[in-house]
N, CA, C and O atoms as CSV, one atom per row, in Angstrom:
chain,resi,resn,atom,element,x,y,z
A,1,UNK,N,N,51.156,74.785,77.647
A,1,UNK,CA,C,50.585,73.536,77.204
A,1,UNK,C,C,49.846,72.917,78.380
A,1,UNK,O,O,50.063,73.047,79.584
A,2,UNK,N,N,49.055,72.314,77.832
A,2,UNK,CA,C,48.096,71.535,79.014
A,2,UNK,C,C,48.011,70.537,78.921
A,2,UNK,O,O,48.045,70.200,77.738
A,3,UNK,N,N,47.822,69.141,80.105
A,3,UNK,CA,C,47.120,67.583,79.299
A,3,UNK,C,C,46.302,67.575,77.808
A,3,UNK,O,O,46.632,66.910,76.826
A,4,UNK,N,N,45.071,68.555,77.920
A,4,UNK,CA,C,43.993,68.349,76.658
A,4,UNK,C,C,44.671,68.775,75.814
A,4,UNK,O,O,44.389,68.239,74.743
A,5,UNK,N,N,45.762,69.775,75.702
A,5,UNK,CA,C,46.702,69.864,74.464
A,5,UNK,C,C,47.079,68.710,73.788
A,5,UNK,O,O,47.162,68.558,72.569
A,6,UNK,N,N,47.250,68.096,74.466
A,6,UNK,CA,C,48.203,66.627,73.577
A,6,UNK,C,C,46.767,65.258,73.361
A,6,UNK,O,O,46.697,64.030,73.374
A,7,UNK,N,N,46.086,66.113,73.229
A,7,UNK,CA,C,44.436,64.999,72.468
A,7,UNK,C,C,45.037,65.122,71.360
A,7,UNK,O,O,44.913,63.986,70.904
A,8,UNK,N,N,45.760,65.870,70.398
A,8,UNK,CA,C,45.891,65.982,69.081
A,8,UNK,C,C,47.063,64.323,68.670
A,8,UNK,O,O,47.331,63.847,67.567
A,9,UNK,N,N,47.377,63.985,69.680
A,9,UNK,CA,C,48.387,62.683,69.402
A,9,UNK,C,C,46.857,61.731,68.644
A,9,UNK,O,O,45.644,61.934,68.583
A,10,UNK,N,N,47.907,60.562,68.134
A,10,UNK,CA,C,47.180,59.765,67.035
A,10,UNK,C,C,46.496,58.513,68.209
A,10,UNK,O,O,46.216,57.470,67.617
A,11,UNK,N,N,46.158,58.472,69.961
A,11,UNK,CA,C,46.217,57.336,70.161
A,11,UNK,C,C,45.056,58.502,71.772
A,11,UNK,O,O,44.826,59.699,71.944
A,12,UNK,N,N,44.699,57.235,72.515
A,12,UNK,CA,C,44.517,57.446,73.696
A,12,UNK,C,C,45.980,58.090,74.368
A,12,UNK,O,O,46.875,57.248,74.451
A,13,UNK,N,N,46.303,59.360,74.816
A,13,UNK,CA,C,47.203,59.367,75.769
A,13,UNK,C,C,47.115,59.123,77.358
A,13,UNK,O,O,46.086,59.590,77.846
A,14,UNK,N,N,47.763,58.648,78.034
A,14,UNK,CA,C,47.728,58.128,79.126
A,14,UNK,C,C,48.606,59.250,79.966
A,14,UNK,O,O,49.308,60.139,79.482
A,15,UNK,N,N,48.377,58.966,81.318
A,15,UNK,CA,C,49.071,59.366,82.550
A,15,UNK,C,C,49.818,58.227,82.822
A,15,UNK,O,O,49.151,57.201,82.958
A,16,UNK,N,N,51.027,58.128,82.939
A,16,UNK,CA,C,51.903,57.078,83.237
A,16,UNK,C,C,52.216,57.262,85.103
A,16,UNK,O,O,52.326,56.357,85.930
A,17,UNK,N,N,52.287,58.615,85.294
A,17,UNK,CA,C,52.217,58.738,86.931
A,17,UNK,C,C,53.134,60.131,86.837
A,17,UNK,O,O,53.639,60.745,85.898
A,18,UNK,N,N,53.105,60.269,87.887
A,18,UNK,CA,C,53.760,61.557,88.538
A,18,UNK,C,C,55.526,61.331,89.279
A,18,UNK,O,O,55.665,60.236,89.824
A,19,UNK,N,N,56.347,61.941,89.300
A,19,UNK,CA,C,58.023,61.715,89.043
A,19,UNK,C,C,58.188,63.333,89.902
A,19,UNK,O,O,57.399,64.058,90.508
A,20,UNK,N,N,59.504,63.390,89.596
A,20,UNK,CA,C,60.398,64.766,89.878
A,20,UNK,C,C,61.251,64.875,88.202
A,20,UNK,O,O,61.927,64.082,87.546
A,21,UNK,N,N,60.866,66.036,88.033
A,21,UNK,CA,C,62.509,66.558,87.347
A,21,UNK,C,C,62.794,67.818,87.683
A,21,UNK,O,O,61.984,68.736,87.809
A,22,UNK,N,N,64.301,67.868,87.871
A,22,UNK,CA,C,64.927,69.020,87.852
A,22,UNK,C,C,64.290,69.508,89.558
A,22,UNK,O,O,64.088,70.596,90.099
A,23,UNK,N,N,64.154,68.279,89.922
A,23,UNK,CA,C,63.875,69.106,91.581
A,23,UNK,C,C,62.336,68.978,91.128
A,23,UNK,O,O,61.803,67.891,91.346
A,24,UNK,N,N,61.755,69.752,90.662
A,24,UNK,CA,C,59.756,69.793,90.472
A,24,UNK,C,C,59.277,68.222,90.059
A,24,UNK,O,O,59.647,67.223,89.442
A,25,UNK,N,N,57.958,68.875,91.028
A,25,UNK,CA,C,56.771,67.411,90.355
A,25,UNK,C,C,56.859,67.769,89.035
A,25,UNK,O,O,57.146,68.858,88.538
A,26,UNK,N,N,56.553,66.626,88.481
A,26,UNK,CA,C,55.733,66.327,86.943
A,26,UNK,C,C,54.648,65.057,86.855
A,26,UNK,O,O,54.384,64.112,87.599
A,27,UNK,N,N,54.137,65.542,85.513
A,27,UNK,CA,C,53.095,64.706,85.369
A,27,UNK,C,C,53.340,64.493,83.706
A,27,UNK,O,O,53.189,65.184,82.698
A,28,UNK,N,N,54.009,62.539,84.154
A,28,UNK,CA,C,54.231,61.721,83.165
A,28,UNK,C,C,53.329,61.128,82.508
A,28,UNK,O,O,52.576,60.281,82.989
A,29,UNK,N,N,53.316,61.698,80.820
A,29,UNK,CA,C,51.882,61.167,79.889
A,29,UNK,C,C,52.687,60.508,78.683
A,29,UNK,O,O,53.688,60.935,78.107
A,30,UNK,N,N,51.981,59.383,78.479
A,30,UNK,CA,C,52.385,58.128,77.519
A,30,UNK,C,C,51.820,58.707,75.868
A,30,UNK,O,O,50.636,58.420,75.690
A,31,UNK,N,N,52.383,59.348,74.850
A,31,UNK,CA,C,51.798,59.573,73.579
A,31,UNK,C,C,52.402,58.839,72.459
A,31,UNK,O,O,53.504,58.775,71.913
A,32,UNK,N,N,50.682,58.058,72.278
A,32,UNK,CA,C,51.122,57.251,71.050
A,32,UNK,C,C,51.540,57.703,69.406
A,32,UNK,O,O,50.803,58.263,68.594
A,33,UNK,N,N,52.776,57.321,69.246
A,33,UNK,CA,C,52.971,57.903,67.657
A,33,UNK,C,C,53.153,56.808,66.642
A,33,UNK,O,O,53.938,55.915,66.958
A,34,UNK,N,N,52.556,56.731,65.478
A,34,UNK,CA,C,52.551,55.587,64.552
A,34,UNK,C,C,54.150,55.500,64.087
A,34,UNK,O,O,55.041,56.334,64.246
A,35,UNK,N,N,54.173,54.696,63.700
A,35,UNK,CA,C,55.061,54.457,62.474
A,35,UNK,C,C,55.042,54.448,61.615
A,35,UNK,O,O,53.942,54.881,61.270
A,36,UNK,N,N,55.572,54.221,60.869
A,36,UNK,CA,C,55.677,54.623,59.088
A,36,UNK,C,C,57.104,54.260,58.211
A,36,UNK,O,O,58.103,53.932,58.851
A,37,UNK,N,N,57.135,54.307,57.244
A,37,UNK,CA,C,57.721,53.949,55.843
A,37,UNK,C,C,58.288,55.216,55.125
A,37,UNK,O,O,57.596,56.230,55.037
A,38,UNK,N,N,59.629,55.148,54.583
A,38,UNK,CA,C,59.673,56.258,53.971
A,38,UNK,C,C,60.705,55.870,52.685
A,38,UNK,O,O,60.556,54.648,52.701
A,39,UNK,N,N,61.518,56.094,51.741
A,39,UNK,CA,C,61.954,55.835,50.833
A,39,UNK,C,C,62.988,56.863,50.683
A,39,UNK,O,O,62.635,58.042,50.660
A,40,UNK,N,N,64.598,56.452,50.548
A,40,UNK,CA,C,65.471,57.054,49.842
A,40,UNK,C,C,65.847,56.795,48.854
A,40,UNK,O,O,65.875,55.601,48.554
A,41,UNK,N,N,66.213,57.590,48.095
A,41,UNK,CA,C,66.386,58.096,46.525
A,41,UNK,C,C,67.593,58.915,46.369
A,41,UNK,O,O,67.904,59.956,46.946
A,42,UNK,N,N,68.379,58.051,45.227
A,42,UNK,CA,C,69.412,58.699,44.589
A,42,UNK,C,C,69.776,58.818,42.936
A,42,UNK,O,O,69.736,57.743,42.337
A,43,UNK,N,N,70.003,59.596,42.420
A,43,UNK,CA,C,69.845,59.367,41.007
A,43,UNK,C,C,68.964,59.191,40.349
A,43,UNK,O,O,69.035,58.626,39.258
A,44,UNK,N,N,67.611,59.774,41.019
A,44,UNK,CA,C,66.245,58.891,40.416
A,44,UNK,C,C,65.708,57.423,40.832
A,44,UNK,O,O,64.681,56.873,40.434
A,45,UNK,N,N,66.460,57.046,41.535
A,45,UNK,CA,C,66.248,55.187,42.187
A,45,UNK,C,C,66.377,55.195,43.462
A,45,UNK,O,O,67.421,55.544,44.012
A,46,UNK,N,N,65.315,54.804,44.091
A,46,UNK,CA,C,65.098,54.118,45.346
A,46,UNK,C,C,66.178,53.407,45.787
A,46,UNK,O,O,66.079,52.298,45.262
A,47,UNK,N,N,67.051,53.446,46.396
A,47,UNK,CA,C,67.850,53.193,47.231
A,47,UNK,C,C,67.344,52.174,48.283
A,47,UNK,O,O,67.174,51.000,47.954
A,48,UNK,N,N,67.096,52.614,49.568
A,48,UNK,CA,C,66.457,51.810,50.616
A,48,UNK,C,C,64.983,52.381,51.330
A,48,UNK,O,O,64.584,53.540,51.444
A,49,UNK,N,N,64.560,51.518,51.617
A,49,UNK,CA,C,63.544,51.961,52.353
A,49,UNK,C,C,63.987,52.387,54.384
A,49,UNK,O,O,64.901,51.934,55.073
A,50,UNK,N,N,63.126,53.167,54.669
A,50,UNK,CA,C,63.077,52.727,56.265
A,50,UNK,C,C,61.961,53.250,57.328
A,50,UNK,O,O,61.347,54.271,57.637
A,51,UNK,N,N,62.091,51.991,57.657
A,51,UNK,CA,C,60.623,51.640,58.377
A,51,UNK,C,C,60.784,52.161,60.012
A,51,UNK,O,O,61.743,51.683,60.618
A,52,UNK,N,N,59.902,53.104,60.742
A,52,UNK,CA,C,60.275,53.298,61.945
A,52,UNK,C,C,58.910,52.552,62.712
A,52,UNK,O,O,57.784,52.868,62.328
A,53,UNK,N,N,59.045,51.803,63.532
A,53,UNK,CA,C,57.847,51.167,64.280
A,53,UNK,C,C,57.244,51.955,65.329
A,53,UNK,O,O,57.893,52.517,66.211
A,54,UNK,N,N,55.493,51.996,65.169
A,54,UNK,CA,C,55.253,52.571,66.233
A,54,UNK,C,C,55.380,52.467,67.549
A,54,UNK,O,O,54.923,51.469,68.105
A,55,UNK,N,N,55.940,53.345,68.192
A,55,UNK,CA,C,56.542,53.974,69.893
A,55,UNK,C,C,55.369,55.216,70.946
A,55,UNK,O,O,54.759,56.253,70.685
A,56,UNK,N,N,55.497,54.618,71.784
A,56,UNK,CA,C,55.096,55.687,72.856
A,56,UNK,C,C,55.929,56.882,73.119
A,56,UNK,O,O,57.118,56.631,73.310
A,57,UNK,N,N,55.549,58.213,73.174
A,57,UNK,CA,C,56.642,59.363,73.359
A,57,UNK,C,C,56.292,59.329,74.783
A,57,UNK,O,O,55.164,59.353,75.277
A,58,UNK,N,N,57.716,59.255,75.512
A,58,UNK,CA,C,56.813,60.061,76.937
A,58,UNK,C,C,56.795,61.765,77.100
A,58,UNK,O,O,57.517,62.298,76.257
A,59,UNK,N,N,56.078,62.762,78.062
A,59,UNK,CA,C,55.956,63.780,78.003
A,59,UNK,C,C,55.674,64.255,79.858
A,59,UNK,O,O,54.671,63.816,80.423
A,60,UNK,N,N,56.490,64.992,80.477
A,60,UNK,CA,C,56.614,65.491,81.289
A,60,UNK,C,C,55.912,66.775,81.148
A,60,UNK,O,O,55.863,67.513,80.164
A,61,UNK,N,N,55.284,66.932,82.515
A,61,UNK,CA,C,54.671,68.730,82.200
A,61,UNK,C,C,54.443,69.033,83.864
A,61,UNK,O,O,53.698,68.505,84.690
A,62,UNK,N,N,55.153,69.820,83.931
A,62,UNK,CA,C,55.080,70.709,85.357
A,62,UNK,C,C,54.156,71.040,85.609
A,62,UNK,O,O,53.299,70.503,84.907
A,63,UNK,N,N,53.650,71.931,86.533
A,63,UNK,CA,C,52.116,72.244,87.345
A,63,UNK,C,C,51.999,73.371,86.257
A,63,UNK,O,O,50.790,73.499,86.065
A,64,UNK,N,N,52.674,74.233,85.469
A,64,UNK,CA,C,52.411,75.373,84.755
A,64,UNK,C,C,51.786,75.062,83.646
A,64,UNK,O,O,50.992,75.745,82.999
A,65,UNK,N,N,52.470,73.209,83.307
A,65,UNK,CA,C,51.809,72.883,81.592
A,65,UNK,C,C,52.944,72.901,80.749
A,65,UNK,O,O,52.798,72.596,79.565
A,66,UNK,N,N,54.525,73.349,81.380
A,66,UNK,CA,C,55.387,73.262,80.061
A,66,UNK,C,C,55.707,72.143,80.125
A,66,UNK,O,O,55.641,71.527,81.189
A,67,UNK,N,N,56.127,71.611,79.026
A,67,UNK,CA,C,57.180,70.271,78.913
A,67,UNK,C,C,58.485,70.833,79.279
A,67,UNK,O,O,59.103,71.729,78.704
A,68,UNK,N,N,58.908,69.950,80.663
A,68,UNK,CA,C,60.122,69.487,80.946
A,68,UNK,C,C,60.844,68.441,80.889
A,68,UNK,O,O,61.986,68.451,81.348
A,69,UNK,N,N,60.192,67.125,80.195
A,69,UNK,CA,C,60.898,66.120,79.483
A,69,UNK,C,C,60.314,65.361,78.496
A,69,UNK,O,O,59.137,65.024,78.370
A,70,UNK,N,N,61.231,65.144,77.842
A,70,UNK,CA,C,60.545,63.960,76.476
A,70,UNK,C,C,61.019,63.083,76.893
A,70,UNK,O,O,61.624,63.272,77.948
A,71,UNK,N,N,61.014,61.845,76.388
A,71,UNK,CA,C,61.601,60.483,76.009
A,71,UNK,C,C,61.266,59.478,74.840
A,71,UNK,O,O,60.121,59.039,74.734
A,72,UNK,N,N,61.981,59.219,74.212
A,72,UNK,CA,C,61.649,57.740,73.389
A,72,UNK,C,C,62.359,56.742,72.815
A,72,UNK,O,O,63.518,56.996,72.486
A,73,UNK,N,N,61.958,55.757,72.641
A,73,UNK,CA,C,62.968,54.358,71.828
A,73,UNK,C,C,62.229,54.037,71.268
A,73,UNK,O,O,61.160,53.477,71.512
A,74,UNK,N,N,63.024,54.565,69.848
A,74,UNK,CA,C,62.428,54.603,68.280
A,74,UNK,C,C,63.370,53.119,67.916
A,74,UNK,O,O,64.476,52.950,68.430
A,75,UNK,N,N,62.874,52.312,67.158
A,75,UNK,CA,C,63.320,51.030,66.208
A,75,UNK,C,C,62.896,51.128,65.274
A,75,UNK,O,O,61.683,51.301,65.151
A,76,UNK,N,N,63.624,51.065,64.365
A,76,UNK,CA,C,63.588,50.986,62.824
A,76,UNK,C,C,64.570,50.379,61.689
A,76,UNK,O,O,65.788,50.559,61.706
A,77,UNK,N,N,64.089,49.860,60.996
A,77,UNK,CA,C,64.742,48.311,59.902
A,77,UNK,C,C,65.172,49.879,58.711
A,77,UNK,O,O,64.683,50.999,58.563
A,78,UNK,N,N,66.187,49.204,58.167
A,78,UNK,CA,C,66.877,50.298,56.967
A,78,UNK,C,C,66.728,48.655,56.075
A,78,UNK,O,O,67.294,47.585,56.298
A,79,UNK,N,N,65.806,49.017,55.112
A,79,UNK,CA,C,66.363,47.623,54.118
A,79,UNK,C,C,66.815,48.114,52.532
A,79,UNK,O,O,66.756,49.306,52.227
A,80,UNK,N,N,67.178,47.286,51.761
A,80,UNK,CA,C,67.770,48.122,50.889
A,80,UNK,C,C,66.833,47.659,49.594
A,80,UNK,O,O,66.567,46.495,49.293
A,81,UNK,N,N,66.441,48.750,48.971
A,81,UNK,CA,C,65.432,48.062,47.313
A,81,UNK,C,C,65.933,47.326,46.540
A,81,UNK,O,O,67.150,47.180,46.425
A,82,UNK,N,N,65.217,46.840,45.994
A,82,UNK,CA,C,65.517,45.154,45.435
A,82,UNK,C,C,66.125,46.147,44.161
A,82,UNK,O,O,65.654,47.092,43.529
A,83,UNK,N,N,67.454,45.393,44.140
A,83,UNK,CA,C,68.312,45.960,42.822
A,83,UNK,C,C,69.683,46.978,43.178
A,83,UNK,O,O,70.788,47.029,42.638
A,84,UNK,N,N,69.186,47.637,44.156
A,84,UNK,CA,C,69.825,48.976,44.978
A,84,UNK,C,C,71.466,48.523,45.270
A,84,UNK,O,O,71.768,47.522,45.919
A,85,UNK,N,N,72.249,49.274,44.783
A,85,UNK,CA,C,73.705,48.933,44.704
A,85,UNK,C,C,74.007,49.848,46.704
A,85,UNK,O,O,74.456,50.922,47.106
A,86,UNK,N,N,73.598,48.960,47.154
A,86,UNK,CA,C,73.861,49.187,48.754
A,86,UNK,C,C,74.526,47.752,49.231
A,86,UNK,O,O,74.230,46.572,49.043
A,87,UNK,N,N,75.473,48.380,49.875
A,87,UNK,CA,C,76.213,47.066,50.532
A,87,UNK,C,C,76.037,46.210,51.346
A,87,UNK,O,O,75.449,46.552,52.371
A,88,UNK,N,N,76.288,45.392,51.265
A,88,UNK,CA,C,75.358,44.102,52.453
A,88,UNK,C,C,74.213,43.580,51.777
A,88,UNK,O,O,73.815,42.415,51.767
A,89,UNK,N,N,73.731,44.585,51.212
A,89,UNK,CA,C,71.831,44.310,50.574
A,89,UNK,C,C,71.101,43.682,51.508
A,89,UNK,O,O,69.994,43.527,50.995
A,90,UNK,N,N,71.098,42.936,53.310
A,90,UNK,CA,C,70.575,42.796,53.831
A,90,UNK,C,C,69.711,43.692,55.099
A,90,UNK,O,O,70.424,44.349,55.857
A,91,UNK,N,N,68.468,43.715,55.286
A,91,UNK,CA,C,68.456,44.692,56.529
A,91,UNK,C,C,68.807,44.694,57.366
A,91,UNK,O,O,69.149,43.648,57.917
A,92,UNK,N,N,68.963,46.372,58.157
A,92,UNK,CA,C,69.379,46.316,59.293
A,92,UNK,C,C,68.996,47.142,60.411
A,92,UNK,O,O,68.717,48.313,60.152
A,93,UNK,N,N,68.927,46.718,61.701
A,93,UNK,CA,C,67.675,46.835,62.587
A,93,UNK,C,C,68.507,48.209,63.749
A,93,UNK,O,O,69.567,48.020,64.345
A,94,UNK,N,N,68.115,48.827,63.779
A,94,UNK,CA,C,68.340,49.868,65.492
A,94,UNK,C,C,67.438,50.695,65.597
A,94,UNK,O,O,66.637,51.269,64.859
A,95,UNK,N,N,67.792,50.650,66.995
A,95,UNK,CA,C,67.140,51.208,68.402
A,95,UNK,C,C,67.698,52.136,68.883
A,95,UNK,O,O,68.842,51.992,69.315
A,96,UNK,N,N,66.931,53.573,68.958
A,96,UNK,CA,C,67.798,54.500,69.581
A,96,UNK,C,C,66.492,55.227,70.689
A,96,UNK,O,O,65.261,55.221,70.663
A,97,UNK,N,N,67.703,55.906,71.755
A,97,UNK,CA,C,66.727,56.170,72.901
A,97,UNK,C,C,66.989,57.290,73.007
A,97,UNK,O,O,68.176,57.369,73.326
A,98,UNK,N,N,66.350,58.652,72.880
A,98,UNK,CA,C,66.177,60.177,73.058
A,98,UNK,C,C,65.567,60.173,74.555
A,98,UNK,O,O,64.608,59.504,74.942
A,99,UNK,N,N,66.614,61.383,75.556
A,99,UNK,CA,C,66.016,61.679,76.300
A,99,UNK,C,C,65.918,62.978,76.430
A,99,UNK,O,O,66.890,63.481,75.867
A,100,UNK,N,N,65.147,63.882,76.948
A,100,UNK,CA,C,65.645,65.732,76.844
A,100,UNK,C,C,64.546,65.614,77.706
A,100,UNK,O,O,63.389,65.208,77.819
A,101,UNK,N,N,66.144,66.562,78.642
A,101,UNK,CA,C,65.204,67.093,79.989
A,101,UNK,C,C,65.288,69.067,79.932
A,101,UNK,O,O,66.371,69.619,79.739
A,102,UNK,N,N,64.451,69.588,80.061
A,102,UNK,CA,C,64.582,71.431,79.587
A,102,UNK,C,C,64.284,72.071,81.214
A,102,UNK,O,O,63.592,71.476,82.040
A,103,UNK,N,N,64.909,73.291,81.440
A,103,UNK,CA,C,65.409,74.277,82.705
A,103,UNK,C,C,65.765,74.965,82.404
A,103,UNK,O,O,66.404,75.200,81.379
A,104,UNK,N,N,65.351,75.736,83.512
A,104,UNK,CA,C,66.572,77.066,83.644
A,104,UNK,C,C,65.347,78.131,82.573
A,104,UNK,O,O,65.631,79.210,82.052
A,105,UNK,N,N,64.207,77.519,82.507
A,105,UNK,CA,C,62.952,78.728,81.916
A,105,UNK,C,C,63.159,79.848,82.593
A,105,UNK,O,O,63.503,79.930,83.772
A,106,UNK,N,N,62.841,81.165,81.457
A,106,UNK,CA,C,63.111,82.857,81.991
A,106,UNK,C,C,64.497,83.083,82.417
A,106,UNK,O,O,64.658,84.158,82.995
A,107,UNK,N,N,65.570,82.327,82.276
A,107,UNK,CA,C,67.360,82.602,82.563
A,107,UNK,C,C,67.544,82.832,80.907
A,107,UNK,O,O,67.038,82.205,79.976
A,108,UNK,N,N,68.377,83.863,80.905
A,108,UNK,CA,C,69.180,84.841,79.670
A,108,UNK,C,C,70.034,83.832,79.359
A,108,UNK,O,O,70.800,83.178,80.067
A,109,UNK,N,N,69.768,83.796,78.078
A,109,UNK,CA,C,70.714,82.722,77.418
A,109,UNK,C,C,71.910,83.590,77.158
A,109,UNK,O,O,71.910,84.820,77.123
A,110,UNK,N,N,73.250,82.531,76.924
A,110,UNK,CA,C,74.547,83.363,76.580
A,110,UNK,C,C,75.185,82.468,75.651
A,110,UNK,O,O,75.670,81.396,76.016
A,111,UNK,N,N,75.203,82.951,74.239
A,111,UNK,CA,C,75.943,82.120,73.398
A,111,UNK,C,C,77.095,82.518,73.207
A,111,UNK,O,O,77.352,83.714,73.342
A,112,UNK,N,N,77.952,81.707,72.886
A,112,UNK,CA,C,79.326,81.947,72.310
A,112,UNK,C,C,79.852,81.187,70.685
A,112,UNK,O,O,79.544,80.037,70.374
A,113,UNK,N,N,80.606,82.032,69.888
A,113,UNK,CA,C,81.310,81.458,69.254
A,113,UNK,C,C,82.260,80.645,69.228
A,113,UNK,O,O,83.305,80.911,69.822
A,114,UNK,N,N,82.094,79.454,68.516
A,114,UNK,CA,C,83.252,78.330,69.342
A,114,UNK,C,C,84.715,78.947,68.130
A,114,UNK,O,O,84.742,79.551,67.058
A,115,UNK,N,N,85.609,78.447,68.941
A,115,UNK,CA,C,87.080,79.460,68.557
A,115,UNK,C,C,87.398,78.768,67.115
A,115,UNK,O,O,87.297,77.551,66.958
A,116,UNK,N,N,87.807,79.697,66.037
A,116,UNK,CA,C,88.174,79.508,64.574
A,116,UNK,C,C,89.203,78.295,64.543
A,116,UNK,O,O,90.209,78.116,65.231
A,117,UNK,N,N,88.819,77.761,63.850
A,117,UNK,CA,C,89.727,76.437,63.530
A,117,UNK,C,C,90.882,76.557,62.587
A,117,UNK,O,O,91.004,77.160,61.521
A,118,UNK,N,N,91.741,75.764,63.329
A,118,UNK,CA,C,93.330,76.234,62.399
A,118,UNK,C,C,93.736,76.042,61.116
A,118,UNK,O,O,94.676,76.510,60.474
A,119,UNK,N,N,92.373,74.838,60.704
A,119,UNK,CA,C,92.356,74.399,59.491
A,119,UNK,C,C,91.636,74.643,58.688
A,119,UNK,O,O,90.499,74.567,59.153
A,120,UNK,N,N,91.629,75.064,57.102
A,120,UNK,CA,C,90.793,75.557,56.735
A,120,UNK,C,C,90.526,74.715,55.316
A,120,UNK,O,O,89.586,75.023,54.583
């Protein structure tokens, strides 16, 4: 991946500046993503809506061009449709913050099965 790769975002992307991760330079770019509306449904009826507001993603990229970090703080209202047997029936607002930092590129992954559970 390259800077001109990420022209495809919905906004001007920016250079926010240059950092370390994982020990390496990077080069921190600001990508704008809209927000939007979406609708849950149960039984045939709209339930609640929820609205996520538009956020900046951030995007880390090493001298090679990969992404070695994301970031973002997404906010978004859950309100409930007028009628909608949801409790409270008032909206309600959070903020959550994703960070992912990626390493250890070209190292052999090793998975394991996590051990059978006693309960079944």
């Amino acid at each position: 991946m390259t800077p001109s790769s990420l022209a495809d975002a919905n906004g001007p992307v920016t250079v926010v500046g240059t950092s370390t991760v994982d020990g390496r330079p990077a080069v921190e770019y600001g990508v704008p993503t809209p927000g939007g509306t979406s609708s849950r449904s149960a039984a045939g009826h709209v339930q609640e809506h929820v609205t996520v507001a538009p956020f900046v993603a951030h995007v880390w990229l090493d001298g090679t061009g990969r992404i070695v970090r994301t970031s973002a703080s997404i906010a978004s209202t859950v309100t409930p449709a007028a009628g909608a047997s949801v409790a409270g029936g008032a909206p309600s607002s959070y903020t959550s913050t994703l960070t992912v930092t990626l390493s250890g590129f070209g190292e052999p992954v090793h998975l394991s099965r996590p051990p059978a559970s006693g309960t079944g």
